[in-house]
C-alpha positions in Angstrom: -14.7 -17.1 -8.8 -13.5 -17.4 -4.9 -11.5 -15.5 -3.4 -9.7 -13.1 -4.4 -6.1 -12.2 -3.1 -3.0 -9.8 -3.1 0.4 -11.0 -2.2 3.3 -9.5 -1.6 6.8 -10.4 -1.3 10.0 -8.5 -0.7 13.8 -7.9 -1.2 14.5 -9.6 2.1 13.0 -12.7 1.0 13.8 -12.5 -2.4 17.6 -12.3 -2.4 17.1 -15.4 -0.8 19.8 -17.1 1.7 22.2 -19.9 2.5 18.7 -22.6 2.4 17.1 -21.2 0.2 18.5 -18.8 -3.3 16.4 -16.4 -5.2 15.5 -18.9 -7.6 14.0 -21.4 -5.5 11.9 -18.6 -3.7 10.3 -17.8 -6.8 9.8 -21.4 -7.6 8.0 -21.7 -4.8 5.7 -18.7 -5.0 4.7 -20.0 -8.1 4.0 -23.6 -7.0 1.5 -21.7 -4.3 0.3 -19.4 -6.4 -0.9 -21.8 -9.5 -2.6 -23.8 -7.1 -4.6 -20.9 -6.2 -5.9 -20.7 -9.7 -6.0 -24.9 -9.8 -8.7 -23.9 -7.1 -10.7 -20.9 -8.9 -9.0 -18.7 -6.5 -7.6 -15.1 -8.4 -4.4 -13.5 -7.6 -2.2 -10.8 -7.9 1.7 -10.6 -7.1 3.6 -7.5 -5.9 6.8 -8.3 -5.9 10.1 -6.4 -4.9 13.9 -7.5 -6.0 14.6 -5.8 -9.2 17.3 -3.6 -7.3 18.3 -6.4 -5.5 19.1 -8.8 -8.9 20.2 -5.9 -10.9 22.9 -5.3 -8.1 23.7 -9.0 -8.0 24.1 -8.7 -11.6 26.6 -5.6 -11.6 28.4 -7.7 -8.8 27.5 -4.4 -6.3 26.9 -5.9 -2.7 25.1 -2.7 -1.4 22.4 -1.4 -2.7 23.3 2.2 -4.1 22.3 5.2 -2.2 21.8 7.6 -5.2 18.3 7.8 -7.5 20.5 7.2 -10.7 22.4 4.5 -9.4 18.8 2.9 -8.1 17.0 3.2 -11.3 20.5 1.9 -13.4 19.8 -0.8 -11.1 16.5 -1.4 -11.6 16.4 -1.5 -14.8 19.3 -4.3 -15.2 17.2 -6.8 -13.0 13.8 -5.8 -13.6 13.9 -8.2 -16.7 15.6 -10.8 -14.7 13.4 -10.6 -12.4 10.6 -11.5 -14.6 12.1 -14.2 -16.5 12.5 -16.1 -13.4 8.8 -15.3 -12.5 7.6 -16.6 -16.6 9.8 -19.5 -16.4 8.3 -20.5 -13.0 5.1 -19.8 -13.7 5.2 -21.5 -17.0 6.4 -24.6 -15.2 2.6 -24.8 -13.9 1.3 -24.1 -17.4 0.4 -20.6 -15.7 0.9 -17.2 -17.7 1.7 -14.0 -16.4 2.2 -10.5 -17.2 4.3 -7.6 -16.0 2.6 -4.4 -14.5 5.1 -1.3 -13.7 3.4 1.5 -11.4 4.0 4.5 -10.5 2.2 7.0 -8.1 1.1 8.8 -10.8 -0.7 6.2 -12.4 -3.2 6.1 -9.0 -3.0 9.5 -8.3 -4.7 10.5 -11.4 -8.8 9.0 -11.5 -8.4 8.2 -14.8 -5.1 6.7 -15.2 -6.7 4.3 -11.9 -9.6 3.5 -13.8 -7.5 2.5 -16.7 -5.4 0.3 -14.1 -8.2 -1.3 -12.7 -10.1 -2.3 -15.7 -6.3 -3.7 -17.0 -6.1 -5.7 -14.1 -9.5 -7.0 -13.8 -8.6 -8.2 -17.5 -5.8 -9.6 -16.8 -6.9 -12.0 -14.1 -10.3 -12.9 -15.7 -8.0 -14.4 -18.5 -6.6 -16.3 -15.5 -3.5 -14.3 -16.0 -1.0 -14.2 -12.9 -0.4 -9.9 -12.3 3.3 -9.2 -11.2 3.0 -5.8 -10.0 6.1 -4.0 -9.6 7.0 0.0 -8.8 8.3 1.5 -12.2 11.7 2.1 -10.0 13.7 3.1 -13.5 11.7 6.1 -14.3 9.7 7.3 -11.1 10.8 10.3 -9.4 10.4 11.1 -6.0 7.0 13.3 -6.0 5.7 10.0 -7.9 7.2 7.2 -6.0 5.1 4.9 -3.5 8.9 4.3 -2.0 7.7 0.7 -0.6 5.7 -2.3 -2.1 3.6 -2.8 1.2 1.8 1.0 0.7 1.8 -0.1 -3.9 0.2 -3.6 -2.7 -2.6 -2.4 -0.3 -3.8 0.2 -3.5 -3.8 -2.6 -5.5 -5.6 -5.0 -3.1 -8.1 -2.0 -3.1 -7.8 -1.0 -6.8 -9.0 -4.9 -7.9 -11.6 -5.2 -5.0 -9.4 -8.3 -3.1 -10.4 -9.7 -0.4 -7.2 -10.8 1.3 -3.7 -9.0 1.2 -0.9 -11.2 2.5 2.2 -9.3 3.6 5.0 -11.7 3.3 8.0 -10.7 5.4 11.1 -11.6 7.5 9.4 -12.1 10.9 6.6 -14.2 12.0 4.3 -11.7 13.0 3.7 -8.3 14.8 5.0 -7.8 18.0 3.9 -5.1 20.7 7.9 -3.8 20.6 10.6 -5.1 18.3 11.5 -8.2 19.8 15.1 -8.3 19.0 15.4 -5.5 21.9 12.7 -5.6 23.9 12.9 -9.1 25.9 8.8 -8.2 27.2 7.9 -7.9 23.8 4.1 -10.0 23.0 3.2 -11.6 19.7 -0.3 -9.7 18.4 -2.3 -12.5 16.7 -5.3 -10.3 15.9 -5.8 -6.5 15.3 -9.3 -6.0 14.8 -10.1 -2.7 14.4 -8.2 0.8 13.1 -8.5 2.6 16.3 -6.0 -0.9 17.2 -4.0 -0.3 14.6 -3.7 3.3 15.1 -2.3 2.6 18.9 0.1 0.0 17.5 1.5 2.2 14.8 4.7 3.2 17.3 5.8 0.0 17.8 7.2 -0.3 14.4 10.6 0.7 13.4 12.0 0.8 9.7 13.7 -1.2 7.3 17.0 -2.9 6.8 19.5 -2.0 3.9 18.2 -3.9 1.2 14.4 -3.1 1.6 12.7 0.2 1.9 9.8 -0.8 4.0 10.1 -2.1 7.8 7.0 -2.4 9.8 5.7 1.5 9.6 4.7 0.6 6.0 3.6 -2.9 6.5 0.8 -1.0 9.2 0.3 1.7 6.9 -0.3 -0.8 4.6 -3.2 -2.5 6.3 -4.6 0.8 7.2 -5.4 1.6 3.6 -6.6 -2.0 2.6 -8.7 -2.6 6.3 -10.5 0.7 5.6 -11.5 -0.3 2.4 -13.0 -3.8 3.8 -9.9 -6.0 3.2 -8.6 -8.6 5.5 -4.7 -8.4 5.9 -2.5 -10.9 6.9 1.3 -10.3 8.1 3.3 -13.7 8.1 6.9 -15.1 7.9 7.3 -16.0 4.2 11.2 -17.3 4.5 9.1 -20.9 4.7 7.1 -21.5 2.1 4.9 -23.6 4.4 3.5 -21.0 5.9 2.2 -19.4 3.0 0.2 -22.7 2.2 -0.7 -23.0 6.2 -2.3 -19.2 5.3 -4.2 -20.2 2.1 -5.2 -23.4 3.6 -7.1 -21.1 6.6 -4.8 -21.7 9.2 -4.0 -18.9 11.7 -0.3 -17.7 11.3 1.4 -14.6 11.5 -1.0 -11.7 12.7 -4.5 -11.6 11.0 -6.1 -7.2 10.6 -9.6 -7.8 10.6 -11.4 -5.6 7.8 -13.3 -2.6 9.1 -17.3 -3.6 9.0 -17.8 -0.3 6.9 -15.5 -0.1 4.3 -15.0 3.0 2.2 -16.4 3.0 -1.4 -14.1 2.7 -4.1 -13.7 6.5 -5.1 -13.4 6.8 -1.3 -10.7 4.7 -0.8 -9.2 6.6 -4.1 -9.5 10.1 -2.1 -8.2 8.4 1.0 -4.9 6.4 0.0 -4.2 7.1 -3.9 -3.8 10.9 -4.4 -0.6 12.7 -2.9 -1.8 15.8 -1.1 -0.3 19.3 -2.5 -1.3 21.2 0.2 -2.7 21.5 3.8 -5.6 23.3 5.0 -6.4 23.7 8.7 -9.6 24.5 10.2 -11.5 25.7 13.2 -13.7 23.7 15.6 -16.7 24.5 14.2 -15.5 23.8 11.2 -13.9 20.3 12.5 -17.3 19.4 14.2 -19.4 20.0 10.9 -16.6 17.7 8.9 -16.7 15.1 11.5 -20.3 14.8 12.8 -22.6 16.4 10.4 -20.5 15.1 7.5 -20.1 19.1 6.0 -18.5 20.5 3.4 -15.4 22.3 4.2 -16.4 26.2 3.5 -14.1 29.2 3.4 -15.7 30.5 6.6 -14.1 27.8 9.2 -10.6 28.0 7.2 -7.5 29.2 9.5 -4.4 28.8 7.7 -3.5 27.3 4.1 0.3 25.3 3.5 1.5 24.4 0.0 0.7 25.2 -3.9 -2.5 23.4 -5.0 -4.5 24.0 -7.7 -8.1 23.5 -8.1 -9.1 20.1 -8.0 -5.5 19.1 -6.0 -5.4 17.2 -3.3 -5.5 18.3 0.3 -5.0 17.5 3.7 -7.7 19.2 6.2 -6.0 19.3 9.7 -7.4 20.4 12.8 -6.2 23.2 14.9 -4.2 20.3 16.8 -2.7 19.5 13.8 -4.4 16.4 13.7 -5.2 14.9 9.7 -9.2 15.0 9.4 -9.5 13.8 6.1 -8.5 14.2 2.2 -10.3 15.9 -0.4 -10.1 17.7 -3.6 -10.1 21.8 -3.2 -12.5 23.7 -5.1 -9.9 26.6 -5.2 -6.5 27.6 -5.3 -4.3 28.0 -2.2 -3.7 31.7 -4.0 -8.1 31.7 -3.8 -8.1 30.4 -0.6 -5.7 32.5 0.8 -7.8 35.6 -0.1 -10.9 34.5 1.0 -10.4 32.1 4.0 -13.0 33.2 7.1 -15.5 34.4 4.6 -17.5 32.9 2.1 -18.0 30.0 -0.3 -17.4 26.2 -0.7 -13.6 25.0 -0.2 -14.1 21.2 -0.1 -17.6 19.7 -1.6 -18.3 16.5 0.9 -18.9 14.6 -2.3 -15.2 15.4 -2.6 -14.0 14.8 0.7 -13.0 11.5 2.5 -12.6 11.2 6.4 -9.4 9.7 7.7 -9.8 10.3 11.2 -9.6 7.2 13.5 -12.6 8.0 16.3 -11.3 8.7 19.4 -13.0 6.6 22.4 -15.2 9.0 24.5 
């Protein structure tokens, strides 16, 4: 098989405009997409706009602010949403199949096992994936909150290659060009320690989608690290997406790091939602970081949160700064009692390092 993809699109494209309605956008994913698989190429779809068609449906022209109103929503156009997705698909003799996630289901390794082995079915039967937040019944502990962040643990949970962020402008800029008349177009970022330095240029969302340009970096963080190429392109054409899958340089291309995190890595990394914090000393910090340690009680300085053993937690230094993710041996009650004595905290088997290197 060649190359295998991730592509998402969002609200702002998919409630459509004046040119071009819902419908038509859709149409012309699929038109893309089945020529993918025409060409032995596999792909996955994450896709936004149940809110958007459920509203459209209940004649609202805002989307609604409260959780009840957004999952009543959701759960009027999530079916519409994938009837125009079969019906366009099936125009191409192409077959696909709703997914609905939720944090939980990557958060816990065996439920992202189960995902991942779905998945991998799904597109060796040459089966189109439209991937989809379960926004009718996640709550907010258990909610990604934006496709970009769902569609990077995807690319990562079904080893893509590519991620292609579809979106409402044409690529990234170094300020938000519609205030900031010295604003430059970035073709390339080619490293996380460029990502990390572009990370406060971006500014969030408009009212109908929840992500803005914060997620859409976030989102290549997670799937660069894990040795995925990102792409972030203007999607309102849908030339550009076949100017993208034909090799041709649009938008701005995140070049994926040379050493990528394993898979359970990655998992550790991006998937789990920390319970807790732990912060450490600088001896403790210099073990993590250079000798590649694992956290013990002895370099612990203050514990934040309720975990449980085997939670997720964030290791901070004494700056503040995030270190890395892991899963705690103990309790923050345990931890409490014994922190700057004895005894493993964090196994390195465990423990992920998210730390961008600082140049020296």
């Amino acid at each position: 098989m060649g190359t295998r993809r991730v592509i998402k699109v969002g609200t702002s494209l998919l409630r459509g405009d004046e040119r071009r309605s819902t419908e038509q956008v859709i149409a012309d994913l699929a038109a893309s997409l089945a020529g993918l698989w025409q060409r032995g190429e596999p792909v996955a779809l994450v896709t936004s706009g149940a809110v958007g068609l459920g509203c459209r449906a209940l004649g609202q022209r805002q989307r609604p602010a409260e959780v009840a109103a957004l999952q009543a929503a959701a759960a009027v156009g999530q079916g519409r949403l994938m009837t125009l997705y079969d019906q366009a698909f099936a125009s191409h003799d192409r077959c696909v199949a709703q997914v609905l996630l939720t944090r939980g289901d990557l958060a816990s390794r065996r439920r992202y096992q189960n995902a991942c082995r779905t998945l991998d079915q799904l597109l060796a039967w040459g089966v189109t994936p439209v991937i989809n937040e379960n926004d009718t019944l996640a709550t907010d502990e258990l909610r990604f909150g934006d496709n970009d962040t769902l569609s990077a643990l995807v690319a990562v949970a079904i080893g893509a290659d590519e991620l292609i962020l579809l979106t409402d402008v044409d690529r990234l800029y170094s300020g938000d060009p519609r205030h900031d008349a010295e604003a430059r177009p970035i073709a390339e970022v080619n490293s996380l320690a460029e990502l990390e330095a572009l990370s406060g240029v971006a500014k969030g969302g408009g009212s109908w989608g929840t992500g803005g340009m914060t997620t859409k970096l976030a989102a290549a963080r997670i799937a660069t690290a894990s040795g995925i190429q990102v792409r972030l392109a203007d999607g309102r054409d849908p030339a550009v997406l076949e100017a993208l899958l034909a090799g041709e340089a649009r938008g701005t291309l995140f070049r994926a790091s040379p050493e990528p995190l394993s898979d359970r890595k990655g998992w550790l990394a991006h998937a789990l939602v920390p319970k807790g914090s732990i912060t450490v000393d600088e001896g403790a910090e210099r073990a993590l970081v250079e000798q590649g340690a694992s956290l013990l009680a002895a370099g612990v300085r203050q514990v934040e949160g309720l975990f449980q053993p085997r939670d997720a937690v964030r290791l901070l230094n004494l700056q503040g700064r995030e270190l890395g993710r892991g899963l705690s041996a103990l309790s923050s009650e345990e931890l409490q009692a014994v922190m700057g004595q004895r005894g493993l905290v964090v196994h390195r088997d465990q423990l992920v390092l998210t730390a961008v290197p600082r140049p020296r």
